[in-house]
C-alpha positions in Angstrom: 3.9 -14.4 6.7 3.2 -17.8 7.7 2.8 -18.9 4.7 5.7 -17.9 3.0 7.6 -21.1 2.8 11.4 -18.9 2.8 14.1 -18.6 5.5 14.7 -15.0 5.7 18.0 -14.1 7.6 17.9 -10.4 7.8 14.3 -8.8 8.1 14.1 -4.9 8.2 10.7 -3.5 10.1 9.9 0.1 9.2 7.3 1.6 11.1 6.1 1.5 14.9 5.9 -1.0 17.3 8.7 -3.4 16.2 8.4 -5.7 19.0 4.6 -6.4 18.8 5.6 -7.4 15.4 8.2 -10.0 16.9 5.9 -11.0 18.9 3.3 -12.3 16.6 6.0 -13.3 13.9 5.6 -17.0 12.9 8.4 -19.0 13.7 9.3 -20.5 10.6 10.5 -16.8 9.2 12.1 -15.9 12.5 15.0 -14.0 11.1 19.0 -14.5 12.6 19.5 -10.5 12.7 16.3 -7.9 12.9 16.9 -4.3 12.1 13.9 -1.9 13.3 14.2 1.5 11.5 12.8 5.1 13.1 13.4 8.9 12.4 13.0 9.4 16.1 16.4 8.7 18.2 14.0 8.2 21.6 11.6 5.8 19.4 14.6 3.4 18.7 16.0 3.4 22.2 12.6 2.6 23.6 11.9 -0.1 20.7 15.3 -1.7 22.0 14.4 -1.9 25.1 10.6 -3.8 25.1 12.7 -6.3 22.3 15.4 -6.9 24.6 12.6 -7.6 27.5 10.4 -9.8 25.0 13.8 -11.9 23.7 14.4 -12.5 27.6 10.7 -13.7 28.7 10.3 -15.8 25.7 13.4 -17.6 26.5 12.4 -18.0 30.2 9.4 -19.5 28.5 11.3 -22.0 27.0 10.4 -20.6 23.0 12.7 -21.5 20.5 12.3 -17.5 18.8 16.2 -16.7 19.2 17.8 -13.5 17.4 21.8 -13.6 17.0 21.7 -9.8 16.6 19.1 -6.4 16.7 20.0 -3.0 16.2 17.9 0.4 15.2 18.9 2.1 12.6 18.1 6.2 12.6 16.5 6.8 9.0 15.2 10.5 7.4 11.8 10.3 5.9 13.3 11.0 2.8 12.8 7.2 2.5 16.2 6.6 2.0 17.9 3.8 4.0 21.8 3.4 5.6 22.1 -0.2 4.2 24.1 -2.0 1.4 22.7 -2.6 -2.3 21.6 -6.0 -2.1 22.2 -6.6 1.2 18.8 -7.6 2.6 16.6 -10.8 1.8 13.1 -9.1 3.9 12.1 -5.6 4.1 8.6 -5.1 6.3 6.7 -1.2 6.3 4.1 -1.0 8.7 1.6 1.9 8.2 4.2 4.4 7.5 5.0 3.9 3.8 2.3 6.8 3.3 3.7 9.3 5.1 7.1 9.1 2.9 7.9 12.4 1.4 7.5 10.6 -1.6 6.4 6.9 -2.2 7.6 6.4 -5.2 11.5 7.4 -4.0 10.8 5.1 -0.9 10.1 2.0 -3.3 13.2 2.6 -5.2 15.3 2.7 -2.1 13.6 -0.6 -0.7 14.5 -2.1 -4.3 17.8 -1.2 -3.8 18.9 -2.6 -0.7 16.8 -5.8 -1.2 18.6 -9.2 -2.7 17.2 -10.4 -5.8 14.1 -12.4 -4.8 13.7 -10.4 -1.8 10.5 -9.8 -0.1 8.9 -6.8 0.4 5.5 -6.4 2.7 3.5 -3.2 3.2 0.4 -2.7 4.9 -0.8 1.4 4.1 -3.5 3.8 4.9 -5.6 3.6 1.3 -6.8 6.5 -0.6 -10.5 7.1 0.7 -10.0 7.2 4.4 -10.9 9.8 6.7 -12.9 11.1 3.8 -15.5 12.2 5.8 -13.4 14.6 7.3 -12.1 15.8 3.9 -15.6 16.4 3.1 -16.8 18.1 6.4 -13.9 20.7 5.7 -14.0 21.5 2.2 -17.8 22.6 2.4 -16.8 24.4 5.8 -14.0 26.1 4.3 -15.3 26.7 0.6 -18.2 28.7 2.2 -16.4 30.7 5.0 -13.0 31.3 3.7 -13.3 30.8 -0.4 -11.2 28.2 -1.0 -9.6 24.3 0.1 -6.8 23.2 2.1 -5.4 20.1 3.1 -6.1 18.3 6.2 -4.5 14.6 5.9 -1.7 12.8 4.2 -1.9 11.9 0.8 -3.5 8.5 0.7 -2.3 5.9 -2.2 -4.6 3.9 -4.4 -4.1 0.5 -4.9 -4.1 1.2 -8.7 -1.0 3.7 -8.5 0.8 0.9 -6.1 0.7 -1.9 -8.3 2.1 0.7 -11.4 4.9 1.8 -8.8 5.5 -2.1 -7.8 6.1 -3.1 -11.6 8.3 0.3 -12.2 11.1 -0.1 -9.2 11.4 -4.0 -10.5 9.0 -5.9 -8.2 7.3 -9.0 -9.6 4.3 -11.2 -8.4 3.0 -8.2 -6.6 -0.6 -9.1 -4.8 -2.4 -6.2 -3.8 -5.8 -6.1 -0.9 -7.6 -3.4 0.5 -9.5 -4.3 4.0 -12.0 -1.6 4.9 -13.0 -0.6 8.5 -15.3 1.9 10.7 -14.9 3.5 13.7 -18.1 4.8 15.9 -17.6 8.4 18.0 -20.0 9.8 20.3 -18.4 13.3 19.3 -17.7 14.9 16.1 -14.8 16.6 17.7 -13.4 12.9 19.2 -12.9 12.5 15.1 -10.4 15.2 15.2 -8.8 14.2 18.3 -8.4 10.4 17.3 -6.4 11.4 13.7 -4.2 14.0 15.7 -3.2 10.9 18.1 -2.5 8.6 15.0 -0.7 11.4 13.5 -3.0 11.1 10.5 -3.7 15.0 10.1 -1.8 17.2 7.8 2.3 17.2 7.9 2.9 19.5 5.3 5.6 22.3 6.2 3.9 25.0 4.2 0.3 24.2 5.5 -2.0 26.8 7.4 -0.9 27.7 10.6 -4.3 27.5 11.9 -8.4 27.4 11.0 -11.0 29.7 11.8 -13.1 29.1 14.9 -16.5 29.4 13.1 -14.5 27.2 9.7 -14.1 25.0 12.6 -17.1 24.7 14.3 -19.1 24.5 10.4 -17.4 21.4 10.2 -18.4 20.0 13.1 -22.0 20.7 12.1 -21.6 19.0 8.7 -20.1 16.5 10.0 -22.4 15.8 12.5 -25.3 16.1 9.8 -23.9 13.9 7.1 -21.9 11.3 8.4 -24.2 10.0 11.4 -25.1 6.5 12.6 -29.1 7.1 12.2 -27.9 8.1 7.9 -25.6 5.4 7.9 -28.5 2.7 9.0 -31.1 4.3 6.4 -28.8 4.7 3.5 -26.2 1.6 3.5 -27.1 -1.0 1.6 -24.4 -3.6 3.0 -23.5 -4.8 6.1 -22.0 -2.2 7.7 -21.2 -3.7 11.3 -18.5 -6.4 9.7 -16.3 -3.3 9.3 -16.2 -2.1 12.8 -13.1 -2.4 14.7 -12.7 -5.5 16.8 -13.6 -3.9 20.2 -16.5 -1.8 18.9 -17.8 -4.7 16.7 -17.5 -7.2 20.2 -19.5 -4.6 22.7 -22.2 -4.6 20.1 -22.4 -8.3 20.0 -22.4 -8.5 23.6 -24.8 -5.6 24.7 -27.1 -5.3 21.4 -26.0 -1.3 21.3 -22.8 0.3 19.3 -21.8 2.1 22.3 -22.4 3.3 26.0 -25.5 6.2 24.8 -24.9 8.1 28.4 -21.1 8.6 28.3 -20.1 11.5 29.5 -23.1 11.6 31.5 -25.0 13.0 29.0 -27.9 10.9 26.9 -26.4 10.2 23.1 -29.2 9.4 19.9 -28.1 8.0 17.4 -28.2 11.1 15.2 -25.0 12.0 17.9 -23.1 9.0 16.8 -20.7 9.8 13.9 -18.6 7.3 12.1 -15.1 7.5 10.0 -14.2 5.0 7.6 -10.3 4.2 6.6 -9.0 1.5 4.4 -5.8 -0.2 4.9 -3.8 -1.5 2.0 -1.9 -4.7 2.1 0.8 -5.7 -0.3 3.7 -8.1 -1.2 6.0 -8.1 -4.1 9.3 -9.8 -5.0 11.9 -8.4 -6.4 13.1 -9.4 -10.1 15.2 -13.2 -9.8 15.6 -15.2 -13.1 14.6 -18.7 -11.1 10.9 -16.5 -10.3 8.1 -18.3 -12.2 7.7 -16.4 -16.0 4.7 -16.0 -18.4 4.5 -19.2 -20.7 5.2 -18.5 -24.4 2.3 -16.9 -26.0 0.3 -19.3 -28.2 1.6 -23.0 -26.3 -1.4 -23.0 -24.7 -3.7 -26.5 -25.2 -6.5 -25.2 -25.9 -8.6 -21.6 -26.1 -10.3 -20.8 -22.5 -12.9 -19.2 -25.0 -14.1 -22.6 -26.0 -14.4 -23.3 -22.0 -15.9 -20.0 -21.5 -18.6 -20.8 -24.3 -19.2 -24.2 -23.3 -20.1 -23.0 -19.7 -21.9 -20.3 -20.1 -23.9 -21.0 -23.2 -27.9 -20.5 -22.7 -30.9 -20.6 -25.0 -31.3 -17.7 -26.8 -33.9 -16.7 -24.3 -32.2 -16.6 -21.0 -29.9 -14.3 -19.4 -27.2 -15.3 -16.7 -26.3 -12.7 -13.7 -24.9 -14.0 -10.6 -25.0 -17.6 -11.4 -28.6 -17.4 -11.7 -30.4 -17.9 -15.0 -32.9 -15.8 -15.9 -35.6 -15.8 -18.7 -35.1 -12.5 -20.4 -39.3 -11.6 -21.0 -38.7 -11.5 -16.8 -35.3 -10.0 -16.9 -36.2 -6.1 -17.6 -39.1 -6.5 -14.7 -37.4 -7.8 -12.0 -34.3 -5.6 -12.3 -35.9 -2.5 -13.0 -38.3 -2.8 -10.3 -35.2 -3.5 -8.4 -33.0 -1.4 -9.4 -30.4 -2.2 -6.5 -26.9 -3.6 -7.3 -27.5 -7.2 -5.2 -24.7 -9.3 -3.9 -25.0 -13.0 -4.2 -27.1 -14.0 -2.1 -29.4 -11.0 -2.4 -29.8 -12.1 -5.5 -31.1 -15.2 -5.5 -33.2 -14.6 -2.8 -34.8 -12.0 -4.5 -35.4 -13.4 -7.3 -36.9 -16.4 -5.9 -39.5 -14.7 -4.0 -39.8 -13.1 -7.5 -40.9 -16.1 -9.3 -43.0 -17.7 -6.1 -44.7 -14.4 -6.5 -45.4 -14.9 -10.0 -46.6 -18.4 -9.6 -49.1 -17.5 -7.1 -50.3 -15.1 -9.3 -50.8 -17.2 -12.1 -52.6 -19.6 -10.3 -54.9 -17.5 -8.5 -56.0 -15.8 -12.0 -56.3 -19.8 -13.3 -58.4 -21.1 -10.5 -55.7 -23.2 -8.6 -55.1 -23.8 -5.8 -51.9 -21.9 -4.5 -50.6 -24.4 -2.3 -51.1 -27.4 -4.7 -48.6 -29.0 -7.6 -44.9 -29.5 -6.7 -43.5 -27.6 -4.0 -40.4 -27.3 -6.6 -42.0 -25.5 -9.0 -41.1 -21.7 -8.2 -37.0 -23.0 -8.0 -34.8 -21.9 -10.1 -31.7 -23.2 -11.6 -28.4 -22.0 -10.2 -25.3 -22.7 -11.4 -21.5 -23.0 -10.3 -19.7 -21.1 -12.4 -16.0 -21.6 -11.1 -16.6 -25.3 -10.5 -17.9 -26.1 -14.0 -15.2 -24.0 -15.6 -12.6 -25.8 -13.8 -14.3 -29.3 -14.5 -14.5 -28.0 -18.2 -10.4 -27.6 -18.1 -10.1 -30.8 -16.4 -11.7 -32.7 -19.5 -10.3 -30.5 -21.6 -6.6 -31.5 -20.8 -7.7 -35.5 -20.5 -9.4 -35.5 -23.7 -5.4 -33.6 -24.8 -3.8 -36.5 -23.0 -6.0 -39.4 -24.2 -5.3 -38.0 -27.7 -1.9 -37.4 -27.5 -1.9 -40.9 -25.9 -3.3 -42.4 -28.7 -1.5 -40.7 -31.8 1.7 -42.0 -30.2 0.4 -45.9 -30.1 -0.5 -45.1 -33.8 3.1 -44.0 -34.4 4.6 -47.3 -32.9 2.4 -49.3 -34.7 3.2 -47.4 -38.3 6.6 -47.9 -37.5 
């Protein structure tokens, strides 16, 4: 939020922990009144109480975060909310929006009460998480009892957001997903950890229990397929930037993912599972006349095609992926003895060992010596492509100005 550049007077938090959000809220959108929503009557005396203690340190502390007014407000999880239409410039959901009994009701509620150019800013569990767990069960379940059930909330994807967003009247929506891993030394810790996030199954009508051997299969599969020894053989990224902070720091400092005699017992890695989750984080606007607009189709200068063409034009030879230009006699080798998806870098480290590889052999079958000629030769050309598109635009529009420059002097002088 810091870098919203917008005085918001009223903001309304919906989800839990209102005052750790206070607390890290910059102070140029500290808001005059703060409303903090629950379904929970106990939840929004507690929430009153750790603001009110906050409020009073920081102003012992000499902080300049003041709040004229704070009250909770006891909402249903129909989504809908006690306030005015248009009565509310900032609206804040934190990791509750999926539990809604329906999203898409929630978001027209939230459109309702905001102001015209109010803010709106979600952060959601994504579709995709705990999947592991969904997987672990349905083959436990399918085999034992014949059929499925569910065992988490419905996620939302990112895709089915941004449709929702544009529906209930929301403009210059920008949507992220951040992805992140948890380690376990126990399958059944999994289980544990979503019961005390209260990410397991809310349903009303849902099974009133599972089978101890459903149970225990899953554990097994779970245990087989989603282990830290797989994960290490099979991933082809860098699978330790998504660890949570304090997992991802013990790591760093001890050169281990975890303690591997908890519980006084000696832990492989084949006993280390892992569960993956993605958080979606969103912000839309809601529809104001003075909000920026689409310019009218066919006023642009000039065609980003012609940029496009300039920039990326090649002989007839060559083949561009990354950035990196590649003849296309080498192009079919080198990828299908590849076959890997590369990032970036990958890329064009790959492919310069590649063609040092190829050098070497050529020379060896010509008689040369390997380490002779220019130490340049095996390089190959990489290019920029956002900074020469953008230089590309740059002349475009000075080469529009010089000549719009020009056929007014000619105008003058006719005249």
């Amino acid at each position: 939020m810091s870098a919203i550049k917008y005085t918001f007077k009223e903001i309304v938090f919906l989800g839990p922990n209102p005052e750790v959000f206070l607390k890290n809220l910059p102070n140029n959108v500290f808001p005059e009144i703060f409303i903090y929503c629950d379904s929970a009557e106990e939840n929004i005396k507690q929430n009153k109480l750790l603001i009110d203690q906050y409020l009073a340190e920081a102003q012992n502390q000499g902080g300049s975060q003041t709040i004229k007014n704070h009250y909770g407000l006891l909402i249903s999880n129909t989504g809908k909310l006690p306030l005015k239409d248009n009565s509310i410039s900032c609206l804040v959901s934190h990791l509750e929006l999926h539990t809604k009994d329906s999203i898409e009701e929630s978001l027209k509620e939230i459109s309702r009460v905001l102001v015209p150019d109010g803010c709106l800013l979600v952060n959601c569990v994504s579709e995709n998480s705990f999947s592991e767990v969904a997987s672990a069960f349905a083959l436990a379940e399918a085999e034992r009892e014949g059929g499925i059930s569910l065992n988490s909330h419905y996620f939302p994807s990112p895709q089915n957001m941004g449709a929702m967003l544009n529906k209930y009247n929301f403009n210059l929506s920008s949507i992220n997903v951040n992805k992140y891993m948890n380690l376990f030394d126990s399958e059944v810790k999994v289980f544990e950890y979503l019961k005390e996030i209260g990410e397991t199954n809310a349903l009303i009508n849902k099974r009133d229990y599972k089978r101890k051997d459903t149970f225990i299969a899953a554990m097994a599969i779970y245990k087989s397929m989603f282990n830290l020894k797989k994960l290490k053989e099979e991933s082809k990224e860098n699978w330790v930037f998504y660890l949570n902070y304090e997992q991802r720091k013990y790591y760093e400092e001890n050169k281990k993912f975890m303690d591997l005699k908890a519980n006084g017992k000696s832990h492989s890695e084949e006993d280390i599972v892992y569960s993956l989750f993605y958080i979606m984080n969103f912000i839309g606007w809601k529809f104001h006349e003075s909000q920026q607009q689409p310019i009218e189709r066919g006023s642009a200068e000039f065609n980003l095609k012609d940029v496009f063409a300039d920039t990326l034009s090649t002989e007839e030879n060559e083949d561009i992926r990354y950035g990196v230009i590649i003849p296309k006699e080498e192009k079919d080798e080198f990828l299908n003895k590849k076959g890997l998806d590369f990032s970036s870098n990958q890329y064009e480290a790959e492919y310069k060992n590649y063609k040092k590889k190829k050098t070497e052999e050529s020379q060896i079958k010509s008689g040369e010596d390997i380490n002779a000629g220019n130490s340049d030769s095996d390089e190959f050309e990489l290019i920029d492509l956002t900074e020469s598109i953008r230089s590309k635009i740059r002349q475009k529009k000075k080469d529009a100005q010089i000549k719009e420059g020009t056929s007014q002097v000619n105008t003058h002088s006719s005249s």
